[in-house]
C-alpha positions in Angstrom: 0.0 0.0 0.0 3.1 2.3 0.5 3.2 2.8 -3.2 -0.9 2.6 -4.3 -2.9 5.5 -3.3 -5.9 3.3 -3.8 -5.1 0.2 -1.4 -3.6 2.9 0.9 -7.0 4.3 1.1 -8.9 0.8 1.3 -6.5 -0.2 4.2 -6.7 2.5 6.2 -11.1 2.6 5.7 -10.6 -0.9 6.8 -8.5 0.1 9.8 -11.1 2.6 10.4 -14.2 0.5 10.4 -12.6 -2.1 12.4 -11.4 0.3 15.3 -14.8 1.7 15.5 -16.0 -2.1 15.9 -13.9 -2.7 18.7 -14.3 0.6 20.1 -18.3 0.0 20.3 -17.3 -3.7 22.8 -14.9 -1.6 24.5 -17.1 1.3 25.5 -20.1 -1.3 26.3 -17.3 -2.9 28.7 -15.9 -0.1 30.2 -19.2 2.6 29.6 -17.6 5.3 32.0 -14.2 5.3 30.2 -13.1 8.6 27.9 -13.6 8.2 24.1 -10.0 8.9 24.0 -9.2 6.1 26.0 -11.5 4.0 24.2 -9.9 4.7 21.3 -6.7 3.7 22.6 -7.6 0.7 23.4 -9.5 -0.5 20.9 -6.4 0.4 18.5 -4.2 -1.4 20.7 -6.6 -4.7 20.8 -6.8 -4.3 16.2 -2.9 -4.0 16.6 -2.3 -7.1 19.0 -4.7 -9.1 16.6 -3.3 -8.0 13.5 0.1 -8.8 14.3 -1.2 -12.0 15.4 -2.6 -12.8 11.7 1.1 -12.1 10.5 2.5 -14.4 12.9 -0.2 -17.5 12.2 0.1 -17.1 8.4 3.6 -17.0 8.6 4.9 -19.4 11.6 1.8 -21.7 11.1 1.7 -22.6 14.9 0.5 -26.0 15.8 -2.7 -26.5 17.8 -1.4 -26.4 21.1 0.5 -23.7 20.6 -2.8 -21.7 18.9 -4.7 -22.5 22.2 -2.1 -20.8 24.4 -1.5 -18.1 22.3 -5.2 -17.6 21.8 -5.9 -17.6 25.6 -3.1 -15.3 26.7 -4.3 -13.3 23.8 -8.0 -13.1 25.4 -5.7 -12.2 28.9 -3.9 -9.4 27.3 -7.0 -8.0 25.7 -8.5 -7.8 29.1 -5.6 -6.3 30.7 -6.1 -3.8 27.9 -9.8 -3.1 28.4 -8.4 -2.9 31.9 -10.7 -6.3 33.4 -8.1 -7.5 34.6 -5.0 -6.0 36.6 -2.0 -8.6 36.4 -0.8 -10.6 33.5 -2.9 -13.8 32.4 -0.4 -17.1 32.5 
């Protein structure tokens, strides 16, 4: 996308509409929090994920490995949304 103005523009609508998803569980989660911190979070939760897809497609973990990364994934994401206080093992 760094050299097509036309995928730059799709990516970042697709960004864009999947930040606002997020943002719309993290506000019913935390209802009391700032936009501006739901924003935050809900960027860092499309990051964590997205980076994620790069890793799977590339490293093509094996089952148990998926599981555990998938659960501490689910950890982090609370930590994030700020339900939970201390790292999930």
């Amino acid at each position: 996308t760094a050299h097509n103005e036309t995928a730059s523009a799709m990516l970042r609508d697709i960004y864009r509409r999947n930040c606002e998803g997020f943002a719309r569980v993290v506000q019913e989660l935390r209802p009391t929090a700032p936009p501006e911190d739901v924003h935050d979070m809900s960027l860092q939760i499309l990051a964590l994920i997205d980076g994620l897809i790069l890793y799977y497609h590339s490293a093509r973990p094996d089952d148990a490995m998926l599981a555990r990364v998938q659960r501490r994934t689910m950890g982090t994401i609370r930590q994030i949304v700020g339900l939970l206080s201390t790292p999930m093992e």
